[in-house]
N, C-alpha and C positions, 0 to 999 in steps of 0.2 A: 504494500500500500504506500504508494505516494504520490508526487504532486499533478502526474497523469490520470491517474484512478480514484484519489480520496474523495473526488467529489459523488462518485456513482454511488460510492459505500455510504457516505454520507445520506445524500438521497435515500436510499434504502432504508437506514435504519430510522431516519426522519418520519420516514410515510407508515415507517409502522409503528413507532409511537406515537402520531396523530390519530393512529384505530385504537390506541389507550388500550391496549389487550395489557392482562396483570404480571407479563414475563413474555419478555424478550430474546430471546438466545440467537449471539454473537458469532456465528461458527469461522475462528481462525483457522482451523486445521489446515485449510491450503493454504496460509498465508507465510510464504518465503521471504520475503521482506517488506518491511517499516522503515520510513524514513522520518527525519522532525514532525513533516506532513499530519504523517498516519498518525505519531503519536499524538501532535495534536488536537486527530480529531478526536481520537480517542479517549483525551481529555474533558475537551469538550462535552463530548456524547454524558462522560460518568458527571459532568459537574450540572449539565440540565436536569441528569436525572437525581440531584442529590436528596435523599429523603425517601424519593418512591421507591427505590431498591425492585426499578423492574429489571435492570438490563442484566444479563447475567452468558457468559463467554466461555465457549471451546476453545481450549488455549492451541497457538498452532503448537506444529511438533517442530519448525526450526530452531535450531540455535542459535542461529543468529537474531531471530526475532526474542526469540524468550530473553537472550543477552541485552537488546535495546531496551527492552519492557523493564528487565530489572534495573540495568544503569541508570535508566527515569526514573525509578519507584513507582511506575504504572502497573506494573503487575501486583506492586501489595494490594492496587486499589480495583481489581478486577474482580469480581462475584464468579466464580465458575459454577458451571452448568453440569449437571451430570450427561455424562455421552451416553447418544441413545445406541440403544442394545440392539 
């Protein structure tokens, strides 16, 4: 995710908290990289939802991504989702 794509992801996750559903699930899994961008929106996204504790995230499986997330402290603040079975 970055300054080519963050807007589509953005979009996305916008139009379905405007349907107000009580959980939202994030699916990183295929996500190979994050850049400022990503993590910004990232930011973003958890600080609108501050309080309602709907948004909740499949963490990806890179490591490099899990690397960005922690060197931010974006990943303390990510709610994980249980993976579906």
């Amino acid at each position: 995710m970055d300054l080519s794509n963050a807007s589509i992801a953005e979009e996305a996750v916008r139009e379905a908290l405007a349907d107000a559903p009580p959980r939202i699930v994030v699916d990183l899994r295929q996500l190979s990289f994050i850049d400022s961008t990503g993590i910004a929106l990232l930011v973003r996204l958890l600080h609108e939802d501050d309080g309602a504790d709907r948004l909740r995230f499949l963490p990806s499986q890179s490591q490099e991504v899990a690397r960005a997330l922690r060197l931010t402290g974006v990943d303390e603040k990510l709610t994980l989702a249980e993976p579906p079975s």
